[in-house]
N, C-alpha and C positions, 0 to 999 in steps of 0.2 A: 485368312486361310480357312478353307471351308472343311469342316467333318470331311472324314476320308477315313478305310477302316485300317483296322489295328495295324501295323506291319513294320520291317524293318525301317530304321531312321533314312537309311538311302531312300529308299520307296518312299517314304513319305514325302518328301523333300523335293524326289522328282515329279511327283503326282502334282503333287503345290506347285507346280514351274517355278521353284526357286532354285535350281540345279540341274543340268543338262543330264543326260544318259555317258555323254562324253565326261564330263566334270565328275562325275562320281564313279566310275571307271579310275579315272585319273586317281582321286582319293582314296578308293579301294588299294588298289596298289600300293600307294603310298602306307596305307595302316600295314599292310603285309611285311614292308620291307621297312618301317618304323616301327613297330608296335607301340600305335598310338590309339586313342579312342580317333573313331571318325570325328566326331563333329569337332573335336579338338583340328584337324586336318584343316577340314572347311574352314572354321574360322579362321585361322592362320594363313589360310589362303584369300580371304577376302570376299571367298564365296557367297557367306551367310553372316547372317546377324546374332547375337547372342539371344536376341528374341526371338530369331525362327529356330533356331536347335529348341530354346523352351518351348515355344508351342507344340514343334515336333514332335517331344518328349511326353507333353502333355495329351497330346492323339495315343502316340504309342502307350501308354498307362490308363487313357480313357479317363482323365479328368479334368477338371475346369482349370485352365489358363487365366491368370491374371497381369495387365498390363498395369503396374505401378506407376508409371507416369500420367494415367487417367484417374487414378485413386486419390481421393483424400483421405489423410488419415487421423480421425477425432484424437487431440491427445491427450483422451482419459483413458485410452486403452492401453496406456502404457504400465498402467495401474493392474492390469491382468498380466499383463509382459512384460514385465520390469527388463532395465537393463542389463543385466545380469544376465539373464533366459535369451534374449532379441539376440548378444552379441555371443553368447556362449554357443548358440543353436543354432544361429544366421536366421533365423524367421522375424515377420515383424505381423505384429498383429492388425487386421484389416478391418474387424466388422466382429459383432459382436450381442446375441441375446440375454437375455435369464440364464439361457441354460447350452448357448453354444458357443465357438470362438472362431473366426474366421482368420488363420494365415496363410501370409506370403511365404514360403520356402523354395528353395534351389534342389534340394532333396525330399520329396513327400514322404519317401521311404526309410526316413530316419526316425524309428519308432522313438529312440531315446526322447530325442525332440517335442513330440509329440506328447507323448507320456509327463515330460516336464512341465509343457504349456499346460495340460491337464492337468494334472496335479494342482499347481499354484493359483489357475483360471478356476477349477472348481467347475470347468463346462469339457461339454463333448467338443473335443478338436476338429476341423475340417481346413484340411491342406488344400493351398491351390497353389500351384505350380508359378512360378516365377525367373525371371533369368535373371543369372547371378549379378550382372552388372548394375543391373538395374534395383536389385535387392541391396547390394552396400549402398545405392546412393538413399534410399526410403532408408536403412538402418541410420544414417548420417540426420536425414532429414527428423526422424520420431527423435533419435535419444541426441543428438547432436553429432560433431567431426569426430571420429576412432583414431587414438593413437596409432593403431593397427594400419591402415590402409595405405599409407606410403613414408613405409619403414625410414626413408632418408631425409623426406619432410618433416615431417611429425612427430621424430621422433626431437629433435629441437624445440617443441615445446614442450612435449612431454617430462623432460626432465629440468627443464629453465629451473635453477635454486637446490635441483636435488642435492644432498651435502653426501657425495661421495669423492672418498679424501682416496688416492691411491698412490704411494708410493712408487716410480717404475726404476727400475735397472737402465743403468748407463747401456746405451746406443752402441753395438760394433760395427766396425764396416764393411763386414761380411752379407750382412741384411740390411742394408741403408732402405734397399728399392720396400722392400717387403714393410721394412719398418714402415716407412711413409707414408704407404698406403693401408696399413693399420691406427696411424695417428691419423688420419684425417677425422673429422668433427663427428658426420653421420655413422661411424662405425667406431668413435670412442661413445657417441651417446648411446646407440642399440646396447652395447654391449654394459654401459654405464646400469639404463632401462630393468635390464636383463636380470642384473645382480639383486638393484633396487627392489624392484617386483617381488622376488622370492625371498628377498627378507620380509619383506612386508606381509608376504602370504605365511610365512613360518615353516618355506619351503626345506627340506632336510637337505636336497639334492639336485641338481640341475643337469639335462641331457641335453648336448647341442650334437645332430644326429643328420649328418647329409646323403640326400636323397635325391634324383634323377633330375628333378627340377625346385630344387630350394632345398632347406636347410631346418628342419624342424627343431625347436626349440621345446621342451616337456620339463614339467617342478613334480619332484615329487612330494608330496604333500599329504600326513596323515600315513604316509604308507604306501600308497597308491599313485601311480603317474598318471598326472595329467598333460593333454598338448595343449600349448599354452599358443603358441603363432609359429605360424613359417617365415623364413626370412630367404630374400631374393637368393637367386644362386650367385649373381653378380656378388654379392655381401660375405659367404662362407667363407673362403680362405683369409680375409682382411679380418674378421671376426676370431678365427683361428688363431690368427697370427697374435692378434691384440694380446689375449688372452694369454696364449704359451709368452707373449715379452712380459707384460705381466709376472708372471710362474717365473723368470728367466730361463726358458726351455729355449732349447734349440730351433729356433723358428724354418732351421734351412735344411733341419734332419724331419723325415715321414712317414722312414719305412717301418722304423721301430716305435715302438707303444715309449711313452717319457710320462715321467711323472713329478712335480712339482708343490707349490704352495704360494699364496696370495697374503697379504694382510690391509682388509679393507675399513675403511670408519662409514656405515651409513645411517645418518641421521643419529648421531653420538653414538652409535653403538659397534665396538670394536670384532671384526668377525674377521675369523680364518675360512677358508678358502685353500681345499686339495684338489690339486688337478688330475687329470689321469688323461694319457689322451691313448689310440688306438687306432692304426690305420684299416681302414674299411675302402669298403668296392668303391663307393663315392667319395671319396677323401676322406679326414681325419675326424673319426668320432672324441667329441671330449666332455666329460664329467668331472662335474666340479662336488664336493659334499662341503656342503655348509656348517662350519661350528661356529657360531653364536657365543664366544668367550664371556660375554656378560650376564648373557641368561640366567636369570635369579634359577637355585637350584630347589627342585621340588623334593618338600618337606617328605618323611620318610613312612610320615602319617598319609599320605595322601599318592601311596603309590600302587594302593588298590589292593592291599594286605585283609583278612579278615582281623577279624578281632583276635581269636584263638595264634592264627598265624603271625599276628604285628607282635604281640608279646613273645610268642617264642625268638622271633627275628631278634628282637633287641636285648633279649636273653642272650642270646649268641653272639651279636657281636662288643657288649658286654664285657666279652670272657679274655681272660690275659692272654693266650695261644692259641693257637690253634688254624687250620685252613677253612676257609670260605668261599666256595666256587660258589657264582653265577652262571649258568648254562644259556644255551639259547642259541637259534641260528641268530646271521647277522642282521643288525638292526631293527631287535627285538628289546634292545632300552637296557642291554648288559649292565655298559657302562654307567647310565644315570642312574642306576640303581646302587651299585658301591659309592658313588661320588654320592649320595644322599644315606646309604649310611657311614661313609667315613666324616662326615660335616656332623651327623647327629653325634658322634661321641670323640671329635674333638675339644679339646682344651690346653689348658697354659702348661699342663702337667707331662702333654703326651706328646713325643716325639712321635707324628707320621709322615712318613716318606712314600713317592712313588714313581714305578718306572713306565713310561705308557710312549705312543705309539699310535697319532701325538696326542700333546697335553690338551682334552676338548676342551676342556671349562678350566678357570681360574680359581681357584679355591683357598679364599684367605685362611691364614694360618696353617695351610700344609707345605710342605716343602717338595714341590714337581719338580721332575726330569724327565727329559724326553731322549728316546732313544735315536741315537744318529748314526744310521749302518753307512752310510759312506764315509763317515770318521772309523768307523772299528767300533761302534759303540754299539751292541748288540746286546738285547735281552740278558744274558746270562753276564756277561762283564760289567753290565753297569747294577745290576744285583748285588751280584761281592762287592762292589764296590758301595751299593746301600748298607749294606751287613756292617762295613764298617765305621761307619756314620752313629752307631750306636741311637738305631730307629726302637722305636715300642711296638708300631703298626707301619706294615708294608701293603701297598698295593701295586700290584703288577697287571700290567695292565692286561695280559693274555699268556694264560701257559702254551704254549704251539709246541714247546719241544719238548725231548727227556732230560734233555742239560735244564734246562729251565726249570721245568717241574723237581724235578730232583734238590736244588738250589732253594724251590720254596721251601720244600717238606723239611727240607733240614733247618728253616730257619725257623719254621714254626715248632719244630719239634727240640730247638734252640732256646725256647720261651717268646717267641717271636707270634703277634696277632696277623696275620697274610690274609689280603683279600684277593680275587683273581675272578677270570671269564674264565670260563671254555666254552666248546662245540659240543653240546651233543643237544638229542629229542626231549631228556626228560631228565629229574633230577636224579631217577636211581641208574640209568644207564653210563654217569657221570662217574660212578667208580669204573665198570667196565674199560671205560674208554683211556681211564686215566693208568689202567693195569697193562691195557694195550699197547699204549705210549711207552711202555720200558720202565713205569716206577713200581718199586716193588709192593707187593700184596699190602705187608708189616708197615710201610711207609704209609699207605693210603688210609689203612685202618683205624692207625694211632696215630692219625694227625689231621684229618679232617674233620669236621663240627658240623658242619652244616651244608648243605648244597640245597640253593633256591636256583628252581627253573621257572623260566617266562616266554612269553609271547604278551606280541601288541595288537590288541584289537581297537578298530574305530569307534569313539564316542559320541553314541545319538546327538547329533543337535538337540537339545534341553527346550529350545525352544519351538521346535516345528513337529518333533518327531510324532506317527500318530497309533492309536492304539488298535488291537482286532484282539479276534478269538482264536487262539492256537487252535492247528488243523488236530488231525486224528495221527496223521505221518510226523508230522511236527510233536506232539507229546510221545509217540516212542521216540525220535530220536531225545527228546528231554528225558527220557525214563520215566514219564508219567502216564503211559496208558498203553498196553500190551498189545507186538505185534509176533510173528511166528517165534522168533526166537527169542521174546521176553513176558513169560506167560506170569511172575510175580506180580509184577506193579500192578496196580486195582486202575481207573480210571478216576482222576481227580471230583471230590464230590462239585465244587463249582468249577465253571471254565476258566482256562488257564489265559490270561493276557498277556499277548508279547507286544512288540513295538516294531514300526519298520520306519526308514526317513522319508521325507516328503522333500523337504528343500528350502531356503527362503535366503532373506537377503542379508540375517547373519551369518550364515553357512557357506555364502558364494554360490548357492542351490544345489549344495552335496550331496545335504540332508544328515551329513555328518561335522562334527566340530573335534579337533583331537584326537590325542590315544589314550586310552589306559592300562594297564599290565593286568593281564591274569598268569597269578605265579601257582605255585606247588615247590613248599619247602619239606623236605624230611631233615629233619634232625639225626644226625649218627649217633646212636647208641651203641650199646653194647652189643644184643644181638646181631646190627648190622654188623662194627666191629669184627665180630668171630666169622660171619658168613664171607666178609671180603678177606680172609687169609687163606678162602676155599677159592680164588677167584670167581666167583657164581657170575651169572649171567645176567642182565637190565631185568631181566623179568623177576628171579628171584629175590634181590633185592628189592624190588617193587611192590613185590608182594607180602615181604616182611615189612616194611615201611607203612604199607596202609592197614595192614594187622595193627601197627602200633600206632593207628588213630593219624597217617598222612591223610588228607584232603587233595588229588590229583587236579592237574591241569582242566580235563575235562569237568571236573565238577565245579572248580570256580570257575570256568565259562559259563557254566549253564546261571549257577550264584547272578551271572553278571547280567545275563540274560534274562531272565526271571525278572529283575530289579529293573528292566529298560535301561540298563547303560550302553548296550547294543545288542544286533541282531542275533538270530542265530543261523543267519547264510553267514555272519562275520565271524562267529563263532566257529562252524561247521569249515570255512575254508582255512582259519589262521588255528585251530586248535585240536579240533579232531581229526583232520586229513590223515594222521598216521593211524585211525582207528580204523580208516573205512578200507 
């Protein structure tokens, strides 16, 4: 195909006499009354080759076209392009200087891409344009065969030996057709893959989410979703179905949202598994969250407490009575936060009991219940029903209501130690909310102890992550160097070091590894005490609280920041969002 200048993909394509004036007329049309990409058309039609849409594309952008089938590819380059990078980004590396790096991509224009080759290569990037068929088969050739590329082949090897044990529900004869065609082999192993993978990754969450053409699959992991693979469209509902017989959901009901549970063994490790599903435009959205039943639980020291703050923590909970909320939105690490301090101050001596919703973790020597509203077992009845169990320490797993809340307060104020979640931003808007709910002023004031608030921030990769000099915008948002509206702070006498990730191939090329908790506990005293019989408002109490020496959310972020345990984009997005 010869230089031709810049123009639409049609034009180009007919200039090249690779498509008639009549043929791409025909095409046009067809995008109009499909809303499809053109070259998508063509091909489909048999018009064009997936090499000339690429060269095409490569006129159109004005950059150099690479045919991989004439390329060799040294494989020490893979040493700059791990596999990691090659199959997370679809590029594979071609050619290589001191100080440049030559890839194959299907998209030039994916900066992320590019940015990561950089990073890890240590060289200036240069894209050249590639078609995508021809790119999976050079991906196969550099790093070897992809589990990925034919989801109902491949995936037979990829789990050969995998030890996942699953229990399934007896077969009705309402669903026989449906069932069968969820028990065939390639759509119990995808779905087998599926589970596997995200335990393996120490995925929290799983999104299987169908789309016009396939069926995308996302982990969430650390916090943050990731897309993991598309899966055929042919595959979704069999995948669907697998899953809800699994759950014992209704496989033959669609139009309503079901909700369920799994009990899976992968590789000796015993995991639950909540289903959710959700009918959407493309059929049934479903989301699974992963609890990990065996997961050793993380020490109480080691939950990112400062020093001043770990002591007052274990002072409180310590104490014979009294309430102890956890605050936070969801899956901000509530829960692992009382299941690591009800573990630090158990013993042989203490009855503790709890009602949760469901039971995440195993906890030797406590006595769990989980709550079951399609028996009548609701929050508040299976409560009196702790109460008379004759507990020392109660955890519940979520005050949501005023029957509930009401229930705690009188058991703590019973002589009863109550631990508990709730919803809100901060630890001192935690009375508010809880006044709002219907429990009285006098209940809230003389019976709560403590309220720890959290959020989860991503933890630098320890190993890759790399250093710079805090900007001039960056030390005012830290409070260290004065901008219009903070004329105190002085400018730091040396510069200030922050951290950002880079990637590598302990990370997955993240650049991040984990979470950690930046909390803010205030202690209820006395002046709090009298101020909450006034009903005061989040701010009021907030600002007696750091009178009396509280450490805010925002300041152990910046704490955490400071230290490089992460950024402060991570910071800025999971902790101060309510500042700004």
């Amino acid at each position: 195909m010869q230089s031709l200048p810049r123009n639409r993909l049609g034009d180009i394509l007919v200039r090249a006499g690779i498509v008639s004036e009549n043929q791409l007329e025909w095409a046009l049309d067809q995008q109009r009354s499909r809303y499809r990409r053109l070259g998508e058309i063509l091909l489909e039609a048999g018009l064009v080759s997936d090499d000339d849409i690429a060269e095409a594309h490569a006129l159109q952008m004005e950059m150099p076209f690479i045919d991989l089938e004439d390329v060799s590819i040294p494989q020490h380059l893979t040493e700059l392009v791990p596999e990691p990078i090659g199959r997370t980004y679809n590029v594979v590396p071609v050619a290589a200087t001191d100080d440049r790096i030559a890839i194959a991509t299907a998209n030039p224009m994916d900066l992320e891409a590019i940015d990561a080759v950089q990073r890890f290569s240590k060289r200036r990037v240069e894209p050249l344009l590639a078609s995508e068929s021809k790119l999976q088969t050079a991906l196969d050739q550099v790093y070897g065969k992809s589990d990925e590329d034919d989801i109902s082949a491949s995936l037979e090897q990829a789990i050969d030996g995998a030890e996942v044990q699953i229990s399934e529900p007896e077969v009705t004869e309402d669903s026989v057709e449906e069932r069968r065609q969820s028990n065939q082999a390639p759509v119990i192993k995808a779905v087998n893959l599926v589970l596997q993978e995200a335990v393996r990754r120490h995925a929290s969450d799983i999104h299987f989410e169908p789309r016009a053409n396939g069926m995308d699959i996302r982990y969430r992991i650390d916090g943050s979703l990731q897309h993991i693979r598309t899966l055929p469209k042919r595959l979704q509902a069999a995948v669907i179905s697998r899953l809800k017989i699994m759950a014992d959901l209704d496989i033959a009901e669609k139009r309503v949202p079901q909700d369920g549970r799994i009990s899976v063994k992968i590789h000796n490790k015993n995991v639950d598994l909540r289903i959710s599903t959700l009918p959407v435009h493309y059929g049934e959205r479903l989301v699974i969250r992963i609890l990990d039943k065996s997961a050793t639980q993380i020490s109480i020291d080691k939950l990112g407490f400062g020093e001043k703050e770990l002591a007052e923590f274990k002072s409180l909970i310590a104490k014979p009575y009294g309430i102890i909320l956890v605050t936070g939105p969801t899956g901000s690490g509530k829960t692992t936060t009382l299941y690591s301090a009800i573990s630090h101050i158990k013993s042989p001596e203490t009855n503790i009991m709890t009602v949760e919703d469901p039971i995440e973790y195993d906890l030797d020597g406590i006595n769990q219940s989980a709550v079951n509203v399609r028996a009548g077992l609701t929050f508040p009845i299976q409560l009196r029903a702790i109460l008379r169990q004759d507990p020392d320490v109660i955890f519940v797993g979520e005050i949501r209501d005023r029957e509930t809340a009401t229930i705690a307060f009188q058991a703590a104020m019973t002589g009863h130690l109550v631990f508990s979640t709730l919803h809100s931003n901060d630890a001192a808007s935690a009375i508010t909310r809880l006044i709002d709910m219907g429990v009285e002023p006098f209940l809230v004031g003389s019976s709560v102890i403590g309220i720890l608030a959290q959020r989860l921030v991503r933890l630098l990769c320890q190993r890759c992550k790399s250093p710079y000099e805090a900007s001039p915008e960056e030390l005012a948002v830290l409070g260290l160097f004065p901008d219009k509206g903070n004329q105190v702070n002085k400018k730091p006498a040396a510069p200030v070091q922050l951290y950002k990730p880079v990637g590598c191939t302990h990370c997955d090329m993240r650049g991040f590894a984990g979470r950690i908790a930046v909390l803010e506990l205030m202690v209820v005293n006395e002046d709090i005490r009298r101020l909450t019989i006034q009903k005061p408002s989040g701010d009021q109490v907030r600002d007696i609280a750091v009178k009396n020496g509280m450490k805010t959310l925002r300041e152990h972020a910046i704490d955490k920041v400071l230290s490089g345990l992460t950024t402060l984009d991570e910071a800025r997005r999971k902790v101060f969002i309510e500042d700004e």
